[in-house]
Each structure stands twice: as structure tokens, then as C-alpha cells.
PQR file of N, CA, C, O and H, with PARSE charges and radii, in Angstrom:
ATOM      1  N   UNK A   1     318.668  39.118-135.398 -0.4000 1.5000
ATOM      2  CA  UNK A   1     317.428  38.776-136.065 -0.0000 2.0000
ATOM      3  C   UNK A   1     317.003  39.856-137.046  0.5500 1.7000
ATOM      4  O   UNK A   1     316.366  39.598-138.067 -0.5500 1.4000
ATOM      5  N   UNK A   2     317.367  41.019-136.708 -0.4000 1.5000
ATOM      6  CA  UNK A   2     317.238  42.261-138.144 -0.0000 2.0000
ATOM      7  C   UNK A   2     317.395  41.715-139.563  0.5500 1.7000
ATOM      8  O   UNK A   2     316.672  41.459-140.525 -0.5500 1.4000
ATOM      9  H   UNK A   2     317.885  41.229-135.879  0.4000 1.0000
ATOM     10  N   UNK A   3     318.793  41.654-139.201 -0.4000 1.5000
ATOM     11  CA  UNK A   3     319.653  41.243-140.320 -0.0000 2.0000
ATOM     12  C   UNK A   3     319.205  40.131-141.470  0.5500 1.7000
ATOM     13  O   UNK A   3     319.168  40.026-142.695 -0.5500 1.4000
ATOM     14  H   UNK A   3     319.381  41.861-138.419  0.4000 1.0000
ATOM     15  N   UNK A   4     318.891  39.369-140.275 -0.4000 1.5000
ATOM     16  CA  UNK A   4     318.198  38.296-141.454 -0.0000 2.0000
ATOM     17  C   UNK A   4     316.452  38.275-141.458  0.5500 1.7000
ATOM     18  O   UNK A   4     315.908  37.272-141.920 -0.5500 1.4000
ATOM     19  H   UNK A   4     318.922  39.454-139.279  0.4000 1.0000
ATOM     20  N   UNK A   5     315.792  39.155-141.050 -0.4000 1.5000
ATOM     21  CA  UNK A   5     314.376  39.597-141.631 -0.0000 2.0000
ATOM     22  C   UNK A   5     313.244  38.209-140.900  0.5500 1.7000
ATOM     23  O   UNK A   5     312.267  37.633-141.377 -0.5500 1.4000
ATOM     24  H   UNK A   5     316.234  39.970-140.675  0.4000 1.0000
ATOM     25  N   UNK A   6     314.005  38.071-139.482 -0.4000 1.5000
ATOM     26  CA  UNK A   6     313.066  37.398-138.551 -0.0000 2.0000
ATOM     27  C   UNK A   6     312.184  37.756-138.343  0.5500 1.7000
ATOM     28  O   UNK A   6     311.925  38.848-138.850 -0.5500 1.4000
ATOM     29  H   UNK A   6     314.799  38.539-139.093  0.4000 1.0000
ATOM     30  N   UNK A   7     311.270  37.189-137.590 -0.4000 1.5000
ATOM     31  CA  UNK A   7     310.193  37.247-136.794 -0.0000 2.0000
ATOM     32  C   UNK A   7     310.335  36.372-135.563  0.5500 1.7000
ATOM     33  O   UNK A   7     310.513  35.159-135.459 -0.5500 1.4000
ATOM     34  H   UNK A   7     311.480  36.302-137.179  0.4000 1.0000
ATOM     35  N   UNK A   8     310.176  37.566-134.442 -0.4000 1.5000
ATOM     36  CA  UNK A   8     310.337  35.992-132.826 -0.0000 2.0000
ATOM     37  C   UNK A   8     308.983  37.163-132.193  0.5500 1.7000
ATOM     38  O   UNK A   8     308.611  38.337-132.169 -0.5500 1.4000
ATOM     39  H   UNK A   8     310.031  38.552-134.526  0.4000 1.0000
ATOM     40  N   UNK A   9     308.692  35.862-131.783 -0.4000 1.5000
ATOM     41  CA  UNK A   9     307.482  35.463-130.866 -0.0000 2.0000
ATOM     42  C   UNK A   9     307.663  34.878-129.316  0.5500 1.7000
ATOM     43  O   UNK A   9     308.215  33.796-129.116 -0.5500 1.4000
ATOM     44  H   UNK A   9     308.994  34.909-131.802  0.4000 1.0000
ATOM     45  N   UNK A  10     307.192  35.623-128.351 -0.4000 1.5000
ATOM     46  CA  UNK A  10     307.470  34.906-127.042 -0.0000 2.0000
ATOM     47  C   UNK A  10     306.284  34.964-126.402  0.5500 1.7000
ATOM     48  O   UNK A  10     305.512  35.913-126.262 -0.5500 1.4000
ATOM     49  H   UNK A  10     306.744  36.502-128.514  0.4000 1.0000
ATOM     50  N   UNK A  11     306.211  33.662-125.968 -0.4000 1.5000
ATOM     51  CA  UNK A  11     304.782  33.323-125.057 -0.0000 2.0000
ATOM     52  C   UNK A  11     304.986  32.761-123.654  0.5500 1.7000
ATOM     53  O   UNK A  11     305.822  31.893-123.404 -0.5500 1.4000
ATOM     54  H   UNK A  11     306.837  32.891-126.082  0.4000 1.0000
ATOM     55  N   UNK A  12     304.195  33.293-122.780 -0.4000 1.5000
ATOM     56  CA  UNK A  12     303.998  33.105-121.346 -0.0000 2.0000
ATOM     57  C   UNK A  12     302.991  32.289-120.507  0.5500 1.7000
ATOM     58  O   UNK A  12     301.922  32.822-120.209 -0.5500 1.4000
ATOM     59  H   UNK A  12     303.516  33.998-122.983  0.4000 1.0000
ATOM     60  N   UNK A  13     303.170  31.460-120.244 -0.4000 1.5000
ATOM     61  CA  UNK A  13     302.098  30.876-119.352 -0.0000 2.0000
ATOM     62  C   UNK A  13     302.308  30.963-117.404  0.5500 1.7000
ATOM     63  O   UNK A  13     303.281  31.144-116.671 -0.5500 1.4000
ATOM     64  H   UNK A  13     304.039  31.027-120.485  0.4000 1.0000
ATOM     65  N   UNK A  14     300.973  30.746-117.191 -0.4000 1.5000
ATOM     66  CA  UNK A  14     300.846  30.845-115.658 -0.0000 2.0000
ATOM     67  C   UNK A  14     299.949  29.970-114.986  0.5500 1.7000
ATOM     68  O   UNK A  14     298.930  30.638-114.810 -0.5500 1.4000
ATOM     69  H   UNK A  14     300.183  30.599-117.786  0.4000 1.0000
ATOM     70  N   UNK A  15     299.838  29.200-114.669 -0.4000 1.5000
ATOM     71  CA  UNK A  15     298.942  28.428-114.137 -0.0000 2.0000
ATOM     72  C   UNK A  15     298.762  29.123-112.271  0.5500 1.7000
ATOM     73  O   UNK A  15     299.653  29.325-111.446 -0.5500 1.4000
ATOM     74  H   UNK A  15     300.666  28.657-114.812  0.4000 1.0000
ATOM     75  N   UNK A  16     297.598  29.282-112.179 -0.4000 1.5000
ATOM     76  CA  UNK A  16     296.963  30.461-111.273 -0.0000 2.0000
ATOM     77  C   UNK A  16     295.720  29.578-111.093  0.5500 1.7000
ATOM     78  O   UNK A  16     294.805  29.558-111.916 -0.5500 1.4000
ATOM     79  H   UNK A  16     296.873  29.118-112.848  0.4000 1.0000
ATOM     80  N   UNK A  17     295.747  28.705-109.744 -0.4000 1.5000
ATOM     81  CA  UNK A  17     294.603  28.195-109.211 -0.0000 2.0000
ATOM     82  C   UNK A  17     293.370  29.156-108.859  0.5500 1.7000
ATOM     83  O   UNK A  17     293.454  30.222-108.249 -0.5500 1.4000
ATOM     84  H   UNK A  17     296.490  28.722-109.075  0.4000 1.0000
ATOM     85  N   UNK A  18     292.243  28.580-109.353 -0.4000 1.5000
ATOM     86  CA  UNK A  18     290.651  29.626-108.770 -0.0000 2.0000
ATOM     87  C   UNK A  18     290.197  29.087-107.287  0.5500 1.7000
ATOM     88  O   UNK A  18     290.439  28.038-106.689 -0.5500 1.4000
ATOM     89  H   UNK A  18     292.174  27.715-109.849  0.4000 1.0000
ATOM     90  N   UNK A  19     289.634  29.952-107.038 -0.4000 1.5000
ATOM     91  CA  UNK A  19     288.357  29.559-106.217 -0.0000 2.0000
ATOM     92  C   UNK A  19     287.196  28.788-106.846  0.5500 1.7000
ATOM     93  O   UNK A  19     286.294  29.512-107.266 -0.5500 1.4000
ATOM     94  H   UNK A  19     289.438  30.805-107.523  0.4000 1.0000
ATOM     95  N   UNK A  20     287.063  27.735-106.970 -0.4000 1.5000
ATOM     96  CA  UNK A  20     285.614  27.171-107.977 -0.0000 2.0000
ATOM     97  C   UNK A  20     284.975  26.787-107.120  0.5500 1.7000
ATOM     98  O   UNK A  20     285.571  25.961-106.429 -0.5500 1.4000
ATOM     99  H   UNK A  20     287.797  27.146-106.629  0.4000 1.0000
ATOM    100  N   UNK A  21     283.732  27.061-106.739 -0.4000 1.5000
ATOM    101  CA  UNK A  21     282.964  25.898-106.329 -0.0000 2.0000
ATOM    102  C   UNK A  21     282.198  25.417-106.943  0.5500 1.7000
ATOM    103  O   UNK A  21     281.503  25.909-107.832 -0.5500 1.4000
ATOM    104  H   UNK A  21     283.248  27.732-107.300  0.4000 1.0000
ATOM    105  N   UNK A  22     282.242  23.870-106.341 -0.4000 1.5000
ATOM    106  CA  UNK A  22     281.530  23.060-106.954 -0.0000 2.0000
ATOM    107  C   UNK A  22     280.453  22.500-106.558  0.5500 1.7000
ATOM    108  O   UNK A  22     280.216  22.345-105.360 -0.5500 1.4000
ATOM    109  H   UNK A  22     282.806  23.470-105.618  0.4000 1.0000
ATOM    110  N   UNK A  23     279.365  21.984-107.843 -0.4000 1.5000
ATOM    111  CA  UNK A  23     277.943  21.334-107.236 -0.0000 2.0000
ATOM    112  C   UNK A  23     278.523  20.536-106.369  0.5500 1.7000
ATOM    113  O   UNK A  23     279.710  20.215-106.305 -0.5500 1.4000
ATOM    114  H   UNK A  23     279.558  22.110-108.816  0.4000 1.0000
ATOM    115  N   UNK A  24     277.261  20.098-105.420 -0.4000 1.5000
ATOM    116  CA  UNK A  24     277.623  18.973-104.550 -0.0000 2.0000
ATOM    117  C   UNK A  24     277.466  17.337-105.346  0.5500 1.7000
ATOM    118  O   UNK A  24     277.749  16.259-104.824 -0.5500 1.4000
ATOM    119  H   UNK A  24     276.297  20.359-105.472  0.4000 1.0000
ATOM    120  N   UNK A  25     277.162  17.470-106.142 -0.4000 1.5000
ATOM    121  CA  UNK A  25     276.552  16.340-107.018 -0.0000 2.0000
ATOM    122  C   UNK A  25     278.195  16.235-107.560  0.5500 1.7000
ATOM    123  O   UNK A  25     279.012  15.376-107.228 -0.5500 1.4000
ATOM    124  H   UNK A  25     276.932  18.346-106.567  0.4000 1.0000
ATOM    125  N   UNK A  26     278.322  16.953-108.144 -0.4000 1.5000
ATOM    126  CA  UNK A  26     279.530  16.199-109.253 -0.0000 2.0000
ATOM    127  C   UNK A  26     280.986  16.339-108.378  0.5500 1.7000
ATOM    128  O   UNK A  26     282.047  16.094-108.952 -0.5500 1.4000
ATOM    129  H   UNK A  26     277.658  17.650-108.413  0.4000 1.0000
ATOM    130  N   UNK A  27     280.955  16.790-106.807 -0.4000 1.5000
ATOM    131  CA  UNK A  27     282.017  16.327-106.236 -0.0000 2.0000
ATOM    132  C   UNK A  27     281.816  14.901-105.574  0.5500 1.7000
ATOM    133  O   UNK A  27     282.779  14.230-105.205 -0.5500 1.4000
ATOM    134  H   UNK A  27     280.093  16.989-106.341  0.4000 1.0000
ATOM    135  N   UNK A  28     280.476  14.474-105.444 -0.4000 1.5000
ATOM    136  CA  UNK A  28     280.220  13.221-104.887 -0.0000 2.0000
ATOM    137  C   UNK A  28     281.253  12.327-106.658  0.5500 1.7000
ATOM    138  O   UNK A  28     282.077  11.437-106.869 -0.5500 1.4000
ATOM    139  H   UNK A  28     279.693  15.019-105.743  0.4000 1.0000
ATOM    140  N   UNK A  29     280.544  13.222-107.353 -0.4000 1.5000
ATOM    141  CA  UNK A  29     281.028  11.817-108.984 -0.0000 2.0000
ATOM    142  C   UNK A  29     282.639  12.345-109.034  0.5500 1.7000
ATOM    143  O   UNK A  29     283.145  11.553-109.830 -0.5500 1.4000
ATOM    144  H   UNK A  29     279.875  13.945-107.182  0.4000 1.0000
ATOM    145  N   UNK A  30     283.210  12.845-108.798 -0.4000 1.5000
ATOM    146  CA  UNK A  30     284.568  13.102-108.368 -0.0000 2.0000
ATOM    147  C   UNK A  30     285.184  12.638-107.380  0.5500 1.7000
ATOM    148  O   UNK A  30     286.388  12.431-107.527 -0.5500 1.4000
ATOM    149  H   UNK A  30     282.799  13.488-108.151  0.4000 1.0000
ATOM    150  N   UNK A  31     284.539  12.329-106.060 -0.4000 1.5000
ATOM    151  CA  UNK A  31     285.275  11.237-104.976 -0.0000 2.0000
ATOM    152  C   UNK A  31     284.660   9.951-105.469  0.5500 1.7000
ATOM    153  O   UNK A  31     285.421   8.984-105.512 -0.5500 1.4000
ATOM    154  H   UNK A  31     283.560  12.496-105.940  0.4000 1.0000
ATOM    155  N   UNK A  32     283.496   9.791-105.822 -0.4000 1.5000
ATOM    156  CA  UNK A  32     282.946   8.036-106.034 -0.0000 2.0000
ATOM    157  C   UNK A  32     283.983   7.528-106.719  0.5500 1.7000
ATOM    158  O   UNK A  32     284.619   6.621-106.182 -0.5500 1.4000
ATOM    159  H   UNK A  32     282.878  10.576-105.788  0.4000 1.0000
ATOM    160  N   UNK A  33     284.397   8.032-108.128 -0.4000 1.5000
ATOM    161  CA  UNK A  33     285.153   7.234-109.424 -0.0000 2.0000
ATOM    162  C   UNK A  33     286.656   8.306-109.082  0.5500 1.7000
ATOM    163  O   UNK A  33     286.599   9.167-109.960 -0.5500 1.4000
ATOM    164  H   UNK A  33     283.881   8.769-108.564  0.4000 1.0000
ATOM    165  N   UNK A  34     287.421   8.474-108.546 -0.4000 1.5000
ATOM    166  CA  UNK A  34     288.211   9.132-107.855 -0.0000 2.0000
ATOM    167  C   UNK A  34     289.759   8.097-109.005  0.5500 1.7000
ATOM    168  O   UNK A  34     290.777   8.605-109.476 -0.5500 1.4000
ATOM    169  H   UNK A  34     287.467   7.775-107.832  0.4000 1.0000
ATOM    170  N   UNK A  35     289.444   7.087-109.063 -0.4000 1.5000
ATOM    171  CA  UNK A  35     290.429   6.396-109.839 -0.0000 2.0000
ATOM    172  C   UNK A  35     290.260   7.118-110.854  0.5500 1.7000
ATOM    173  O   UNK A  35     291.087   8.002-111.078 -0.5500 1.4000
ATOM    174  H   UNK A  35     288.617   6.675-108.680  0.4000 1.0000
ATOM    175  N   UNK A  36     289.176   6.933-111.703 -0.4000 1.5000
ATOM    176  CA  UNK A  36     288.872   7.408-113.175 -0.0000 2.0000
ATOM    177  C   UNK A  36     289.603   8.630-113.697  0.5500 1.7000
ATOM    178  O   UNK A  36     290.177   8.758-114.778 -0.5500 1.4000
ATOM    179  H   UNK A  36     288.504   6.216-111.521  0.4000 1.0000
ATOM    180  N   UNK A  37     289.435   9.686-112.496 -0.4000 1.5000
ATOM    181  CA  UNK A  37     289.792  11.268-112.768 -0.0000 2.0000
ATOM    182  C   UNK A  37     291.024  11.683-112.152  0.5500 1.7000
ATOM    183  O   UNK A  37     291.139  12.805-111.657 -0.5500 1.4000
ATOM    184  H   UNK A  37     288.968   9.582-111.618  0.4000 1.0000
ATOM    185  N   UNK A  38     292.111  10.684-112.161 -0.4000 1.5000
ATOM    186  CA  UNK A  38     293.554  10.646-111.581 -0.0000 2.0000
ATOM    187  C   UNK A  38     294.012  11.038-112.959  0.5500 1.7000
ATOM    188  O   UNK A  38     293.608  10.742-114.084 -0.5500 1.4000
ATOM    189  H   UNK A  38     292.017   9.774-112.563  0.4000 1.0000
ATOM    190  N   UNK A  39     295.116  11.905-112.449 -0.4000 1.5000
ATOM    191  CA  UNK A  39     296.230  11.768-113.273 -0.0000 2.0000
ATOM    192  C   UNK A  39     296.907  10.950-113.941  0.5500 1.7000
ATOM    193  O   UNK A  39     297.907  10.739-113.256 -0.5500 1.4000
ATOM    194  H   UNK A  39     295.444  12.146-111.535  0.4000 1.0000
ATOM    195  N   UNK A  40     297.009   9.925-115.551 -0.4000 1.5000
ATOM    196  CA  UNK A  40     297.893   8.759-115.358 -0.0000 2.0000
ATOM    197  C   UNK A  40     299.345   9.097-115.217  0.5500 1.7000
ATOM    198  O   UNK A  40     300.004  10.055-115.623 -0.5500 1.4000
ATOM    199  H   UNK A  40     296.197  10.097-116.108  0.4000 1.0000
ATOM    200  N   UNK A  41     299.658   8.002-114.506 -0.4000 1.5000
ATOM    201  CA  UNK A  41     301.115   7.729-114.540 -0.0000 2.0000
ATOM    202  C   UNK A  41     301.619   6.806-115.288  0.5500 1.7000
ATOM    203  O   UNK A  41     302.844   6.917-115.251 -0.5500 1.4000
ATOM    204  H   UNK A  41     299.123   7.224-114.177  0.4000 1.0000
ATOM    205  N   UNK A  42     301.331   6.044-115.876 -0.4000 1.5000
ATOM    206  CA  UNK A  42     301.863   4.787-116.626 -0.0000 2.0000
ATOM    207  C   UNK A  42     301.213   4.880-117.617  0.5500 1.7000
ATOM    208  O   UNK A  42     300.527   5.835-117.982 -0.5500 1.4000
ATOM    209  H   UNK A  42     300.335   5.954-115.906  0.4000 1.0000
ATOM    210  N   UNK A  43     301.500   3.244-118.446 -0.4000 1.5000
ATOM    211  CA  UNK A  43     300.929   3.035-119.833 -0.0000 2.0000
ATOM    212  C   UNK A  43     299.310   2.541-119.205  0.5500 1.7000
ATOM    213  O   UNK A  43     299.023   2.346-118.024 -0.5500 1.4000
ATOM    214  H   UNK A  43     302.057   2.468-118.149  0.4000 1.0000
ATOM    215  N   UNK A  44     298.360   2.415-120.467 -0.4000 1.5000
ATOM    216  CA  UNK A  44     297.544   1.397-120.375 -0.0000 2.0000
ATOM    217  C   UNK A  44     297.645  -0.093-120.294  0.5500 1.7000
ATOM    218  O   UNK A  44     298.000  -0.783-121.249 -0.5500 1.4000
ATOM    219  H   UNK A  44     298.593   2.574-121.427  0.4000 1.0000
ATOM    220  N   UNK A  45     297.357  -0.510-119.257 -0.4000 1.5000
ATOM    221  CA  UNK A  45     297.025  -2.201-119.786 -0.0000 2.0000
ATOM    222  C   UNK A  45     297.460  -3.290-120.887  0.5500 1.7000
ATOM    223  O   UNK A  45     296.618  -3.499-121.761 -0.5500 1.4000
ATOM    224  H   UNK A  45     297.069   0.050-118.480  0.4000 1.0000
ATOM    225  N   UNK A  46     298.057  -3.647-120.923 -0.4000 1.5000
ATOM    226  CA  UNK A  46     297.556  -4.958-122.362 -0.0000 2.0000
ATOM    227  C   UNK A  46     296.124  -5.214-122.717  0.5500 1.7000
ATOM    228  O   UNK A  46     295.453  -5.872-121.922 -0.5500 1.4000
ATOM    229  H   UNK A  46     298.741  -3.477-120.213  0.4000 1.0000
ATOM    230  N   UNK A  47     295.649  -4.824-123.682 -0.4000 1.5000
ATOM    231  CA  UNK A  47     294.782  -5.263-123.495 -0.0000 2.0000
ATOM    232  C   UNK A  47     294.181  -6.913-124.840  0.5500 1.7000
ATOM    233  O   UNK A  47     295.035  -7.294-125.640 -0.5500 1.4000
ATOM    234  H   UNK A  47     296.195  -4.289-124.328  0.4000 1.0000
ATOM    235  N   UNK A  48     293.002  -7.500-124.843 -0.4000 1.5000
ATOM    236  CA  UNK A  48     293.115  -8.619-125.532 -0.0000 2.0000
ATOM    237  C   UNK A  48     293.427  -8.759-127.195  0.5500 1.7000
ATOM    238  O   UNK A  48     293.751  -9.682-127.941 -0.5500 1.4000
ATOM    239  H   UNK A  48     292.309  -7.190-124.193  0.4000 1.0000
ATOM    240  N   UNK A  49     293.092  -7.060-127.370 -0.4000 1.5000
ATOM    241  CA  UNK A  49     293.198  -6.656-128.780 -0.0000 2.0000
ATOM    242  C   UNK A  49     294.274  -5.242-128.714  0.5500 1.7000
ATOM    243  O   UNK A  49     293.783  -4.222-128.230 -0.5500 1.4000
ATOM    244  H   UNK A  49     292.829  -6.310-126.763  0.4000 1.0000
ATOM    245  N   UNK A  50     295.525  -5.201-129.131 -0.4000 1.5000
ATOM    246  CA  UNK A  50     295.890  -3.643-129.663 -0.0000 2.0000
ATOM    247  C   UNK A  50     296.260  -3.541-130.547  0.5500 1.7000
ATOM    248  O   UNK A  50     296.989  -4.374-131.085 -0.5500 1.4000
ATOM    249  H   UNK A  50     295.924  -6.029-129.524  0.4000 1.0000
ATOM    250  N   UNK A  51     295.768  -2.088-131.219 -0.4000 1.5000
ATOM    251  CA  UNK A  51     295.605  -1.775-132.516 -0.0000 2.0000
ATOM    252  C   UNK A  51     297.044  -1.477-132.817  0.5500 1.7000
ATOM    253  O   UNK A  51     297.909  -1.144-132.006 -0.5500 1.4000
ATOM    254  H   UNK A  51     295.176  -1.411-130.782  0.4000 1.0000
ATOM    255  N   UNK A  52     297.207  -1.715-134.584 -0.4000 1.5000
ATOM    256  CA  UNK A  52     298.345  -0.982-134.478 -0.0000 2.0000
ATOM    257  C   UNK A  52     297.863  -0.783-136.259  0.5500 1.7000
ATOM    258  O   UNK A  52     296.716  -0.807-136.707 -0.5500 1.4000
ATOM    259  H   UNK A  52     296.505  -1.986-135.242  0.4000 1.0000
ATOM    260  N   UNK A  53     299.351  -0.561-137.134 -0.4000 1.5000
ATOM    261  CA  UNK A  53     299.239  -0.033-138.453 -0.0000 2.0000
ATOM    262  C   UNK A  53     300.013  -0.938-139.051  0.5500 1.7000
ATOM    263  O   UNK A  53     301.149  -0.816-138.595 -0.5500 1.4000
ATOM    264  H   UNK A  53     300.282  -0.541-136.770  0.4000 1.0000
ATOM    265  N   UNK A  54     299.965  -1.674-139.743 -0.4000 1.5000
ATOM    266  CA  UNK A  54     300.744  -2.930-140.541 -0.0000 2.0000
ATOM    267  C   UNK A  54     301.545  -1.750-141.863  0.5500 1.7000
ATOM    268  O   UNK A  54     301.035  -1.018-142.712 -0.5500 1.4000
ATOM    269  H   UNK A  54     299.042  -1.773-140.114  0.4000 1.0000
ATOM    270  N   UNK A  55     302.634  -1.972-141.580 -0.4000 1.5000
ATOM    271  CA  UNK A  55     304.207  -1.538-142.619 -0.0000 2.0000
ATOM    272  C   UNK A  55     304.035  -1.860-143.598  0.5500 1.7000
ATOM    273  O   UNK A  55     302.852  -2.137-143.795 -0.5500 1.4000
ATOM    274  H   UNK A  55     303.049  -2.566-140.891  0.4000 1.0000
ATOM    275  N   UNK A  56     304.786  -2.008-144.570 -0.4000 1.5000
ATOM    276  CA  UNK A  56     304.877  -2.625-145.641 -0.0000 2.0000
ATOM    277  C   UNK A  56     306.637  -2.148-145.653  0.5500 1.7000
ATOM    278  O   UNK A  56     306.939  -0.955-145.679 -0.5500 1.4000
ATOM    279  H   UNK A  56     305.747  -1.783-144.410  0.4000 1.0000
ATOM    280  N   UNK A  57     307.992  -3.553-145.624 -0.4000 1.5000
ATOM    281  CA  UNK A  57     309.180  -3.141-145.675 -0.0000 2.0000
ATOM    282  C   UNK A  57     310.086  -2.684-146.528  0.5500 1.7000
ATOM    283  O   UNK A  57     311.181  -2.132-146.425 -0.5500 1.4000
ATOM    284  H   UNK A  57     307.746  -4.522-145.603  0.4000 1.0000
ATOM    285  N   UNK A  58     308.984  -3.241-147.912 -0.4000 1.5000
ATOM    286  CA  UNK A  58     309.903  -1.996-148.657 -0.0000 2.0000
ATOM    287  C   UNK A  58     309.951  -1.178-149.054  0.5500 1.7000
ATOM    288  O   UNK A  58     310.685  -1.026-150.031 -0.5500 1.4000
ATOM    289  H   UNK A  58     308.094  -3.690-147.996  0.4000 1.0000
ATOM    290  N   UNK A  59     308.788   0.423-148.269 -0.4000 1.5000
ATOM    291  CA  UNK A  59     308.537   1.259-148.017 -0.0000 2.0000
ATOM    292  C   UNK A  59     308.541   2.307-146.824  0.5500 1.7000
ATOM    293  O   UNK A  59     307.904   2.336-145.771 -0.5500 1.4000
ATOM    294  H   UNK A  59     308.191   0.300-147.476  0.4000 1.0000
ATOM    295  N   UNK A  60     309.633   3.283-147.457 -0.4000 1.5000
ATOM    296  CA  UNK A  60     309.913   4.387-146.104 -0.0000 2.0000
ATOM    297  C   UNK A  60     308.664   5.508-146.720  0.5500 1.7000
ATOM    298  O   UNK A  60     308.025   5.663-147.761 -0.5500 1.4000
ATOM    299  H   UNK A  60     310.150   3.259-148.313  0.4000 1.0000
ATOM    300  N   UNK A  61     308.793   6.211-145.243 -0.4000 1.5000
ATOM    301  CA  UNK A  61     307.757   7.159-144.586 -0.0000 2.0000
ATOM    302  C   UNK A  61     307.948   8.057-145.485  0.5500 1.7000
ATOM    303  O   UNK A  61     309.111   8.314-145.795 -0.5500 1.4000
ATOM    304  H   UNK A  61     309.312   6.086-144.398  0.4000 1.0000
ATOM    305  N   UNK A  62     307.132   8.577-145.960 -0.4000 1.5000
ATOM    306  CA  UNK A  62     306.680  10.037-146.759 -0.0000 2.0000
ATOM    307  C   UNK A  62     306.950  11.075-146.254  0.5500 1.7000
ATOM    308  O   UNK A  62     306.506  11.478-145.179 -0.5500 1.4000
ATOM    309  H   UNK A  62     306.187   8.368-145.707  0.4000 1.0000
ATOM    310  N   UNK A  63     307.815  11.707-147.064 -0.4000 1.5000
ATOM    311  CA  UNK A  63     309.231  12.873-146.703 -0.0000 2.0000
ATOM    312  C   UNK A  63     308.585  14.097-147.561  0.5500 1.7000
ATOM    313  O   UNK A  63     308.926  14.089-148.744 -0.5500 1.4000
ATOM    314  H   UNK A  63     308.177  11.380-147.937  0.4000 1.0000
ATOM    315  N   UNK A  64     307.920  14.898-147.262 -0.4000 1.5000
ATOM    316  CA  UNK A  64     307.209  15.725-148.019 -0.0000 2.0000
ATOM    317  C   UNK A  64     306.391  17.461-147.352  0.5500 1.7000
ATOM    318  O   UNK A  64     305.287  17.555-146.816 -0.5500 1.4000
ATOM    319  H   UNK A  64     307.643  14.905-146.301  0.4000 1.0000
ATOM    320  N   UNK A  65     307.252  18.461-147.596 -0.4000 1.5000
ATOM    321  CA  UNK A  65     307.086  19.317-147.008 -0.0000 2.0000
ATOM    322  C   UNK A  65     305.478  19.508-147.153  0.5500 1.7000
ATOM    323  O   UNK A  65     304.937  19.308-148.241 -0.5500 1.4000
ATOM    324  H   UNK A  65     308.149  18.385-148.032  0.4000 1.0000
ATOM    325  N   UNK A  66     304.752  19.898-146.025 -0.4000 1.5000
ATOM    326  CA  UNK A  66     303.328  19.856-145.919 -0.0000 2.0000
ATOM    327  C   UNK A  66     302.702  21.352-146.846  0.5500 1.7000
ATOM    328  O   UNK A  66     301.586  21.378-147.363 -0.5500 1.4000
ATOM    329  H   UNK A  66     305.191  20.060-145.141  0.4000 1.0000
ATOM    330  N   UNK A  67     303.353  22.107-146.877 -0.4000 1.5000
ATOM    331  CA  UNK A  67     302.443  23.140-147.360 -0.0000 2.0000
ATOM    332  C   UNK A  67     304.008  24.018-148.489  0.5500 1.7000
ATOM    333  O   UNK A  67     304.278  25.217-148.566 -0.5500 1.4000
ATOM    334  H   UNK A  67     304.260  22.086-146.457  0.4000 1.0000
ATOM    335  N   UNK A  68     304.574  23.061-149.039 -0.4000 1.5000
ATOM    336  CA  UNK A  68     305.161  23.471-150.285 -0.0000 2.0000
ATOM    337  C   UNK A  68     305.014  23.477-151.449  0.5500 1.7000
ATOM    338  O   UNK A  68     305.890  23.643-152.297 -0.5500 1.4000
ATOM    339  H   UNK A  68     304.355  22.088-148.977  0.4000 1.0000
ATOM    340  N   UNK A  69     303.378  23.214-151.683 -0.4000 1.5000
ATOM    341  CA  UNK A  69     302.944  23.276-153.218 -0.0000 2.0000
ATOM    342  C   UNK A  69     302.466  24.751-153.933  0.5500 1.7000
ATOM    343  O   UNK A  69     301.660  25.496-153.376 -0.5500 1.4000
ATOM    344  H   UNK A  69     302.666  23.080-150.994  0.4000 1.0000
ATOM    345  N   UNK A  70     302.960  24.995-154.982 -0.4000 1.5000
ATOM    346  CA  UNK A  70     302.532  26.086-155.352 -0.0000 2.0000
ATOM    347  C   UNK A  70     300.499  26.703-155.372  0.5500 1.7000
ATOM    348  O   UNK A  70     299.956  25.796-154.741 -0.5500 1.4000
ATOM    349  H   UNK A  70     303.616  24.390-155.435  0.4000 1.0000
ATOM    350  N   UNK A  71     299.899  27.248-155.594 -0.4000 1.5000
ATOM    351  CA  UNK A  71     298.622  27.588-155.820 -0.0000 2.0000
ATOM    352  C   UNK A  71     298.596  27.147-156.964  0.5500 1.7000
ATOM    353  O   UNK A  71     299.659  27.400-157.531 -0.5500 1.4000
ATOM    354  H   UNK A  71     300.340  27.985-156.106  0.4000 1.0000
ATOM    355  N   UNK A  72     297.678  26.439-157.780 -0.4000 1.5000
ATOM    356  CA  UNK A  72     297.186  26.008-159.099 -0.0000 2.0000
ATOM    357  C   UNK A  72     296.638  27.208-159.858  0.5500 1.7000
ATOM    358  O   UNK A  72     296.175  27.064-160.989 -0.5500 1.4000
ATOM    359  H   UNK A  72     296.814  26.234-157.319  0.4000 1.0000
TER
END
């Protein structure tokens, strides 16, 4: 990496459970809706409406380096 005038970067994470305690109020709203505040595992639903973005086919995706314009 000298040689060719790199730069490296290394990052660390740790996930390190607390001690929290909590109001008694918002562990009651944490077991009541206990579905709500799950982890998902799956997709959403079907639902009666899903959104999406209408194509146009005889147009490909915009190929365009994001920050390669010179300063004006």
C-alpha cells in the first residue's frame, strides 16, 4: 500500500449489552404490543396497494460517477 500512495482504514465494532433500566410504563408498552417490537423475519404482507416505479424500456439506468464533475 506505500507504493501505490494508499490510505486503509480499519474499524471495530462490539456490541456490549448494558444494564438499562427501564420505566415501568414503557416495559408494560413493550410486553402489551410485544409483536410490534420483534425483530422481522420475513417480507411484509401483500398488501391492497404496492408501490412501485414504472420503467420506461427503452431506457437504461444512469451510469454516472456521483462526484466527478469538475468545480465551475
Amino acid at each position: 500500500m506505500v507504493a501505490t500512495n494508499s490510505i486503509a482504514e480499519v474499524y471495530s465494532m462490539q456490541l456490549v449489552k448494558a444494564n438499562v433500566t427501564m420505566e415501568p410504563e414503557l416495559a408494560l408498552l413493550f410486553h402489551t404490543y410485544n409483536d410490534v417490537f420483534d425483530t422481522p423475519i420475513l417480507l411484509p404482507p401483500p398488501r391492497s396497494h404496492d408501490h412501485h416505479i414504472p420503467l420506461l424500456e427503452a431506457y437504461q439506468p444512469v451510469k454516472v460517477k456521483p462526484f466527478g464533475y469538475p468545480y465551475p
